[in-house]
DSSP file (Angstrom, degrees, kcal/mol; ACC not computed):
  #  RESIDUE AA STRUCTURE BP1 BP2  ACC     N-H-->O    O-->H-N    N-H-->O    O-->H-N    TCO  KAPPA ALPHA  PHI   PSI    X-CA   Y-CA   Z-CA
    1    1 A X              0   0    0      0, 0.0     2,-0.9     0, 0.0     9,-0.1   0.000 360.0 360.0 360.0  97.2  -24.2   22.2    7.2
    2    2 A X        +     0   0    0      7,-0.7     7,-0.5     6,-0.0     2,-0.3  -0.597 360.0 170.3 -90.3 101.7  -24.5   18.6    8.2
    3    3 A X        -     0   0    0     -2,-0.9     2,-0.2     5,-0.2     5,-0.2  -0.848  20.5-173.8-116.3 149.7  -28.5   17.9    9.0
    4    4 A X        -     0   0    0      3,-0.6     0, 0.0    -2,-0.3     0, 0.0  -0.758  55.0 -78.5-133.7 178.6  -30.8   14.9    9.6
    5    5 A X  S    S+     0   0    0     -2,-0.2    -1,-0.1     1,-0.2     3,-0.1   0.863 128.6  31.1 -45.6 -61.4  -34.6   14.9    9.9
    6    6 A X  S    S+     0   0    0      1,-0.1    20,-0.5    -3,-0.1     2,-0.4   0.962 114.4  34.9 -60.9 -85.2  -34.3   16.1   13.3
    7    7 A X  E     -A   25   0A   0     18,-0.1    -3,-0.6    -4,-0.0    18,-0.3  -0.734  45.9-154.4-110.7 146.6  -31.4   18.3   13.9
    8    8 A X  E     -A   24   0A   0     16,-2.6    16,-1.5    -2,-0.4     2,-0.6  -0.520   3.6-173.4-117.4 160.3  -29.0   20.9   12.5
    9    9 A X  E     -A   23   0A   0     -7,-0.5     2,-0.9    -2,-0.2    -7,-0.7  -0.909   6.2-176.7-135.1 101.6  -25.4   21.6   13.5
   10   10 A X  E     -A   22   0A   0     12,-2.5    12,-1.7    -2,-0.6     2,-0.2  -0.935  13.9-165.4-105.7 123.6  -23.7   25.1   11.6
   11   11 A X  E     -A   21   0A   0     -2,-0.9     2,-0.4    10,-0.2    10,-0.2  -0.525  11.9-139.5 -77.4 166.7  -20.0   25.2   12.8
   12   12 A X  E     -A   20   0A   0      8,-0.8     7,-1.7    -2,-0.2     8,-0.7  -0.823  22.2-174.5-146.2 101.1  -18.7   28.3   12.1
   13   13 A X  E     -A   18   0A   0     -2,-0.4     2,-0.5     5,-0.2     5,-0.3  -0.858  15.1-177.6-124.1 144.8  -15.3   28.7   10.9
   14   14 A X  S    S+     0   0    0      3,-1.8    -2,-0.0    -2,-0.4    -1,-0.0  -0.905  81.9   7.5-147.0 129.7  -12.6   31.6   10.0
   15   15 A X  S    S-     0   0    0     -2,-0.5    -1,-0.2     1,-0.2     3,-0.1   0.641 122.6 -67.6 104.9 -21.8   -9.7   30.7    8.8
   16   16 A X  S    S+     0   0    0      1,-0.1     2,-0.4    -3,-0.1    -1,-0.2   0.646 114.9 117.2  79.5  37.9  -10.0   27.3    8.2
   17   17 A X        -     0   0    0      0, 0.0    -3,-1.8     0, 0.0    -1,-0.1  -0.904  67.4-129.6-128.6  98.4  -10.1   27.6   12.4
   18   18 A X  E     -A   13   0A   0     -2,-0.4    -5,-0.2    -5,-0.3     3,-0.1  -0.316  27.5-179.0 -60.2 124.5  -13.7   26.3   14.1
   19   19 A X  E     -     0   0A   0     -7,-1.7    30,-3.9     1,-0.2     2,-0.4   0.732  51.4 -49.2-101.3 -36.5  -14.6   29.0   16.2
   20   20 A X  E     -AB  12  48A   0     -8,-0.7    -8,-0.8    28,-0.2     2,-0.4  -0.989  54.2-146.5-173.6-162.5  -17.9   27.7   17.8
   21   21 A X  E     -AB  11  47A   0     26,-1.3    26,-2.1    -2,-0.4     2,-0.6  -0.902   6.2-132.8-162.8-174.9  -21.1   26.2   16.7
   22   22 A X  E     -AB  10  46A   0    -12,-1.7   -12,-2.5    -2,-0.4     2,-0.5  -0.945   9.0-166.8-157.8 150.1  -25.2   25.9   17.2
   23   23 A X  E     +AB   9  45A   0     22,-3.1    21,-1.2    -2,-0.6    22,-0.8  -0.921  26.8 152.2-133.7 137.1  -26.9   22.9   17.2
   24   24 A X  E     -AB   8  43A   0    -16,-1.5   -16,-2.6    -2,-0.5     2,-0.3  -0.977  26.5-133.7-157.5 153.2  -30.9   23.4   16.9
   25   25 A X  E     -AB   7  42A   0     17,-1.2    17,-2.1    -2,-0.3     2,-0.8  -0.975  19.9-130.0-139.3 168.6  -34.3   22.0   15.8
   26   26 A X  E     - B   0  41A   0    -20,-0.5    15,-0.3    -2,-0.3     2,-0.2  -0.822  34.9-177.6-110.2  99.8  -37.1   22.8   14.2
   27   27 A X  E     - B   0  40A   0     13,-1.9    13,-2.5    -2,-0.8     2,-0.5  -0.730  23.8-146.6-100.2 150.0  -40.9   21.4   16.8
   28   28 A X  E     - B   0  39A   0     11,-0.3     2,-1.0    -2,-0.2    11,-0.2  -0.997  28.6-152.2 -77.8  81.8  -44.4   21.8   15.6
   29   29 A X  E     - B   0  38A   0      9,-5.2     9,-2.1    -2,-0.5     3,-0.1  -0.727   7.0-139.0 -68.2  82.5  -45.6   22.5   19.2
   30   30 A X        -     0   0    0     -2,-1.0     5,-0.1     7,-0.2    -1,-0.1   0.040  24.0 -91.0 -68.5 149.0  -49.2   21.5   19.6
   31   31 A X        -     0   0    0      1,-0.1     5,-0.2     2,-0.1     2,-0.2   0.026  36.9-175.8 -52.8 148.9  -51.7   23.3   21.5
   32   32 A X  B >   -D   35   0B   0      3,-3.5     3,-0.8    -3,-0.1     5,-0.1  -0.533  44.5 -93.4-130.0-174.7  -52.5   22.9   24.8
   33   33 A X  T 3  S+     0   0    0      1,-0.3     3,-0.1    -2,-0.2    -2,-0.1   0.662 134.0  41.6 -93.9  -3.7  -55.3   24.5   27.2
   34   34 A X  T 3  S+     0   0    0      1,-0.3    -1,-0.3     2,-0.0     2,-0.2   0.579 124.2  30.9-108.5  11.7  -52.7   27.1   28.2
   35   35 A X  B <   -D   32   0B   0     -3,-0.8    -3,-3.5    -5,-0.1    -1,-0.3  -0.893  66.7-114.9 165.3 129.2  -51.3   27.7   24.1
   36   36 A X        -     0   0    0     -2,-0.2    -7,-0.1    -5,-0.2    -3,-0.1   0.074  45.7-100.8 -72.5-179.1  -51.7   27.7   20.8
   37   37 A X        +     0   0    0     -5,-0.1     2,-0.3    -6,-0.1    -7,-0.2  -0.469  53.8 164.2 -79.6 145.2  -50.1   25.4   18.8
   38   38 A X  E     -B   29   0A   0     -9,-2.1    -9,-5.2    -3,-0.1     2,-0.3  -0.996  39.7-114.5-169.3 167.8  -46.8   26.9   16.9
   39   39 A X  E     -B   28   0A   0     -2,-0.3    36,-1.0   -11,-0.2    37,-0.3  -0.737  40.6-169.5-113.8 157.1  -43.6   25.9   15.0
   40   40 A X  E     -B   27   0A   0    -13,-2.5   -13,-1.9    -2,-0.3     2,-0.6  -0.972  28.6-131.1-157.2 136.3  -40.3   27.0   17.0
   41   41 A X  E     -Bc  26  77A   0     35,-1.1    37,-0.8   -15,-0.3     2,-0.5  -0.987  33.2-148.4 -91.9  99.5  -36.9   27.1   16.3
   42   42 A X  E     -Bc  25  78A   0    -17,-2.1     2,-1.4    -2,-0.6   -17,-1.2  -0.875   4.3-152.9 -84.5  96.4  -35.2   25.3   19.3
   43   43 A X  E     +Bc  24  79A   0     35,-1.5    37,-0.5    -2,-0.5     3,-0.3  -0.408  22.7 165.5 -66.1  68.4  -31.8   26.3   20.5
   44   44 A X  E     +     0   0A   0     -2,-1.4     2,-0.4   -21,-1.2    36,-0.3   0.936  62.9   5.4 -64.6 -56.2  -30.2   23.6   22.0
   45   45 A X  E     -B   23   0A   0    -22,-0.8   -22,-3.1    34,-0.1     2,-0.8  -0.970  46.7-175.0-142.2 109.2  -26.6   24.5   22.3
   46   46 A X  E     +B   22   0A   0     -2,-0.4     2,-0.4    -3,-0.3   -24,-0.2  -0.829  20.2 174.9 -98.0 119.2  -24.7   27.9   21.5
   47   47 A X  E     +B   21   0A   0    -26,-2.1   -26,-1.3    -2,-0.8     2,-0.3  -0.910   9.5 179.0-106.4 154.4  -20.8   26.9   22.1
   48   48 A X  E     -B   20   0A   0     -2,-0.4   -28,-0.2   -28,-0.2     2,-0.2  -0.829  43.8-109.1-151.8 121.3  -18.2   29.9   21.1
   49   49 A X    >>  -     0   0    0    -30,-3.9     3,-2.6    -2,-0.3     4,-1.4  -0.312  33.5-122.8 -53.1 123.8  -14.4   28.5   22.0
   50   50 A X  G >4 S+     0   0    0      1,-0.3     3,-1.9     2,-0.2    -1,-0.1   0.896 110.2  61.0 -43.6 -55.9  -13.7   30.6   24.9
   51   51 A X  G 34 S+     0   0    0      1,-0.3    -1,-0.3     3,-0.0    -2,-0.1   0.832 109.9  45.1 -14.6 -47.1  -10.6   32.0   23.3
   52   52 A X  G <4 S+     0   0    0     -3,-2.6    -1,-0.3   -33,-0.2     5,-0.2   0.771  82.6 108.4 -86.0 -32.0  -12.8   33.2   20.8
   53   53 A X    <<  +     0   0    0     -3,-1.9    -5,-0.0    -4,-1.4   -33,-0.0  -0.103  61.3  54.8 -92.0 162.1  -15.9   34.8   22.4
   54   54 A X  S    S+     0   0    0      0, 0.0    -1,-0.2     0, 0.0    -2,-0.0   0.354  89.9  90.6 103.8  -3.6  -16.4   38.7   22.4
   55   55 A X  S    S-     0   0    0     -3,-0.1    -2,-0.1     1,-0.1    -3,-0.0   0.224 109.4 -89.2-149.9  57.8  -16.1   38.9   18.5
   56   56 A X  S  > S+     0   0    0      1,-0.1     4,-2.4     4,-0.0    -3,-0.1   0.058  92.1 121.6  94.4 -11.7  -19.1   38.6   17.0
   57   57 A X  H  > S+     0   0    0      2,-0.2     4,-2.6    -5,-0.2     3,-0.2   0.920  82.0  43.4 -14.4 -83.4  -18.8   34.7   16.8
   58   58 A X  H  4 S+     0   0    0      1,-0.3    -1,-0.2     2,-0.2   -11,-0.0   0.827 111.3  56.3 -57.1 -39.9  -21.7   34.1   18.6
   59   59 A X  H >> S+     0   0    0      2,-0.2     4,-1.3     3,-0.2     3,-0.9   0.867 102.9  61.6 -67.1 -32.5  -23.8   37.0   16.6
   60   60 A X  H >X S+     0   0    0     -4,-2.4     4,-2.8     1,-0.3     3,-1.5   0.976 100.6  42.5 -58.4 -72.5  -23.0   35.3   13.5
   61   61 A X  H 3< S+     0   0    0     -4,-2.6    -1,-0.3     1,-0.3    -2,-0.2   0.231 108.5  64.9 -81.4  36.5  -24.5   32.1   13.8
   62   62 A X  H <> S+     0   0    0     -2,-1.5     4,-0.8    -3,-0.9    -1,-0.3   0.472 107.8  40.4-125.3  -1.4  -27.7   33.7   15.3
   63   63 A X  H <X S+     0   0    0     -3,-1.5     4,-4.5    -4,-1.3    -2,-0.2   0.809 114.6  49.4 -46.3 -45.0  -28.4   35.5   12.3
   64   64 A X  H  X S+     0   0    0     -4,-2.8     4,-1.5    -5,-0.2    -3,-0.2   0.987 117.2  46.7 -59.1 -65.1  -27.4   32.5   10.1
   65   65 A X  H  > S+     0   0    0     -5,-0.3     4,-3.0     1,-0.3    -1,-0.2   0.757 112.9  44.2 -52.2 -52.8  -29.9   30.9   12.7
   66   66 A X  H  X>S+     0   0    0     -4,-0.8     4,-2.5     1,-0.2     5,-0.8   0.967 115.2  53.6 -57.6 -53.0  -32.7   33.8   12.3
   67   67 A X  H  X5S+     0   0    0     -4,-4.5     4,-3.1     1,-0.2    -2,-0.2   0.893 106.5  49.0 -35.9 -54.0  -32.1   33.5    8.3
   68   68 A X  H  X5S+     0   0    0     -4,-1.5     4,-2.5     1,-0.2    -2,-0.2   0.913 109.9  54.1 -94.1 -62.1  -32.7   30.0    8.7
   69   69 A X  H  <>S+     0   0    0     -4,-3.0     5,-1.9     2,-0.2     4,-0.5   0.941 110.6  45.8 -36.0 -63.4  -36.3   30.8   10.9
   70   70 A X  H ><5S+     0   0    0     -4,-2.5     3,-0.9     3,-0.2    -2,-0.2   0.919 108.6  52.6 -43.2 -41.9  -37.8   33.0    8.4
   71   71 A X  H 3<<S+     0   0    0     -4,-3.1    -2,-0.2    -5,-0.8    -3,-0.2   0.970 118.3  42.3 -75.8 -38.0  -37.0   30.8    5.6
   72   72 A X  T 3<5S-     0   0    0     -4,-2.5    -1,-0.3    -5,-0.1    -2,-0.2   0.402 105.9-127.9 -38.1 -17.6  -38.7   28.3    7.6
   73   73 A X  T < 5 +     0   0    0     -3,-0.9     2,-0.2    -4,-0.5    -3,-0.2   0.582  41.9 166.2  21.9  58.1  -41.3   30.1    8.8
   74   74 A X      < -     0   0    0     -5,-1.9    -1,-0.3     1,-0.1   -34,-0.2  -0.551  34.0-139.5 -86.4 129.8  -41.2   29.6   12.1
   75   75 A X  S    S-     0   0    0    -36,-1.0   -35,-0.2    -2,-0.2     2,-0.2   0.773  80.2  -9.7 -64.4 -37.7  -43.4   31.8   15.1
   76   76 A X        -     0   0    0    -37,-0.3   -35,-1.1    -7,-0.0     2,-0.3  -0.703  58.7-116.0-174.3 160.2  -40.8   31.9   17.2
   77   77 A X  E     +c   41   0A   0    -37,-0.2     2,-0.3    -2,-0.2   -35,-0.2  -0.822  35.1 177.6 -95.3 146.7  -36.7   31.0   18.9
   78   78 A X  E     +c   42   0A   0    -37,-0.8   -35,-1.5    -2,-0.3     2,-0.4  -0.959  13.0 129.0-137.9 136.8  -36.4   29.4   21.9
   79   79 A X  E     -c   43   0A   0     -2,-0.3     2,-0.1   -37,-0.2   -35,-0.1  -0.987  35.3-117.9-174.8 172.7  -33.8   28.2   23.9
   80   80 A X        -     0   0    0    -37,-0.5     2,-0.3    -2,-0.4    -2,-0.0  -0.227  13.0-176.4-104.3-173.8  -32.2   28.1   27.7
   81   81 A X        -     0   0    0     -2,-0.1     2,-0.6   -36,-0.0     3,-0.1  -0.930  39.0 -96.1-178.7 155.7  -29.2   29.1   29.1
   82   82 A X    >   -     0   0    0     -2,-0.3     3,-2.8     1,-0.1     6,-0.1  -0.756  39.9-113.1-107.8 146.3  -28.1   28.4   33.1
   83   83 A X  T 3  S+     0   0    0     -2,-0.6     2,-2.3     1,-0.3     6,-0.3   0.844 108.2  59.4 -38.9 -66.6  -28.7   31.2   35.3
   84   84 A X  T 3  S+     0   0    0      1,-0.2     2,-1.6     2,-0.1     3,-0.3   0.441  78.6  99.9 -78.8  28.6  -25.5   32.2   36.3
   85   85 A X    <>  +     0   0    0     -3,-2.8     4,-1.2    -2,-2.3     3,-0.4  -0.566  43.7 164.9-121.3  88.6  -24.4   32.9   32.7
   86   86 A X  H  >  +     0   0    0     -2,-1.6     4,-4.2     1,-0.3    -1,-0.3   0.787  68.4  60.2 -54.2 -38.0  -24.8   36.4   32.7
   87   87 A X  H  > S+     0   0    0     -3,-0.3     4,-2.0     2,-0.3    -1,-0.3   0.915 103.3  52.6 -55.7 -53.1  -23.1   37.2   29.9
   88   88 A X  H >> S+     0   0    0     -3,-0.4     3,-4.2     2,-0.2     4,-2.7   0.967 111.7  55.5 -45.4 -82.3  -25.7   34.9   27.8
   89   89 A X  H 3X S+     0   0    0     -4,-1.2     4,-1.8     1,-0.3    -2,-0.3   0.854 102.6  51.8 -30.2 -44.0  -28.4   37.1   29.6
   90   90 A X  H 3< S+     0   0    0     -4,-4.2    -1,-0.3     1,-0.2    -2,-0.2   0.895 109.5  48.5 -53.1 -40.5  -27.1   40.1   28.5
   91   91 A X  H XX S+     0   0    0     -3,-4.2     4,-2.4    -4,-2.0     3,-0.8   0.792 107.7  47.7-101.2 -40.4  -27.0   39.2   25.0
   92   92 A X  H 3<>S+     0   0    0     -4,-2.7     5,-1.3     1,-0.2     3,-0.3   0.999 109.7  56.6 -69.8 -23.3  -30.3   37.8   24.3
   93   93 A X  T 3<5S+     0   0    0     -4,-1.8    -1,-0.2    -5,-0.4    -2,-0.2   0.654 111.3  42.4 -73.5  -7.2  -31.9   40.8   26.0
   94   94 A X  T <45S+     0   0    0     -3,-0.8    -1,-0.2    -5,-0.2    -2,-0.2   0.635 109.8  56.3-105.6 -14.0  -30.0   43.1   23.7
   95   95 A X  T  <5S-     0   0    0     -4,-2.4    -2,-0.2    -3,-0.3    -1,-0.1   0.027 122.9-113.0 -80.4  20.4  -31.0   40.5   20.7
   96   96 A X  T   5 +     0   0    0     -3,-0.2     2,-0.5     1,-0.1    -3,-0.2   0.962  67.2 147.6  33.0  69.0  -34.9   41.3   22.1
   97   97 A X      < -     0   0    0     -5,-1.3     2,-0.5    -6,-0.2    -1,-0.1  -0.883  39.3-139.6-110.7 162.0  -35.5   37.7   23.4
   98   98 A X        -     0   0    0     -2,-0.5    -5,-0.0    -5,-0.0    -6,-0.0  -0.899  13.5-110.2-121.1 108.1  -37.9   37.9   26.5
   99   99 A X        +     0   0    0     -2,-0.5     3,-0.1     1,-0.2     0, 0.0  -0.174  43.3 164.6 -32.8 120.2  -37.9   36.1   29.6
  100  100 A X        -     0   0    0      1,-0.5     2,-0.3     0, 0.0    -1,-0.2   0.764  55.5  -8.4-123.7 -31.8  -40.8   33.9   29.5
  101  101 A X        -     0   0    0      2,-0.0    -1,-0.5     0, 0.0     2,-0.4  -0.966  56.4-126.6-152.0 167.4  -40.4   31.2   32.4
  102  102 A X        -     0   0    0     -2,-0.3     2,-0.6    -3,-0.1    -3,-0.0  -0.971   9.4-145.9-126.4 131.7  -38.0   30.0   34.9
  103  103 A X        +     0   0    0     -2,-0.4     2,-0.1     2,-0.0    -2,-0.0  -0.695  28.7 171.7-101.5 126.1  -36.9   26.4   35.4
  104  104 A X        -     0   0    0     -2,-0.6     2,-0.2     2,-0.0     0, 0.0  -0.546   5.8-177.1-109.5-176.9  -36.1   25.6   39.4
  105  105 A X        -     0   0    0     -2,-0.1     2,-0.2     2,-0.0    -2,-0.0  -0.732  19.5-148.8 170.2 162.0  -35.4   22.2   41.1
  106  106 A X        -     0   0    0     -2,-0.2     2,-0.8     2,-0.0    -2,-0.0  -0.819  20.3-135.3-131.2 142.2  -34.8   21.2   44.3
  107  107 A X              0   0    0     -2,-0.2    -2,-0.0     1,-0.1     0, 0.0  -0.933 360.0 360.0-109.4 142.3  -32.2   18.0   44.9
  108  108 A X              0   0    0     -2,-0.8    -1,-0.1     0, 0.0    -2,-0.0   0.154 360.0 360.0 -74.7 360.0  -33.1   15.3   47.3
């Protein structure tokens, strides 16, 4: 599990075959006039080799990931995903994650 202050990288491999990986940090979010202040497990990047996805890959390393929150004690996960990637919806809404905002933009 290769880490620096900042961020952690678990590959996940079966077989002696890398199957995908999740790459994450750990913020101390300070409060603001719309939210209290909290520590967050940040989800930058879930990859699963396409070959691979559909077998539990991706459900592995977000348990390893959840272990890894508790033992931290962290209020919360967060992370993104782009809209049209249903599939991603699908699965955090069956992992109870909750839509909480939506990021738009407009190009110029």
């Amino acid at each position: 599990m290769p880490k620096n202050e900042q961020y952690t990288f678990l590959i996940l491999s079966d077989e002696n075959e890398n199957k995908g990986f999740i790459f994450f940090e750990i913020l101390n979010k300070p409060s603001t006039p719309f939210k209290k202040s909290y520590k967050s497990l940040y989800v930058h990047q879930l990859s699963i080799n396409e070959s691979e996805q559909r077998k539990g890959y991706g459900q592995a390393l977000m348990e390893k990931t959840q272990q890894i929150a508790h033992s931290e004690q962290v209020d919360c996960i967060e992370l993104d995903y782009w809209i049209k990637n249903e599939s991603a919806r699908q699965s955090y809404q069956e992992n109870n994650f909750m839509l909480e905002r939506e990021f738009v933009r407009k190009n110029i």
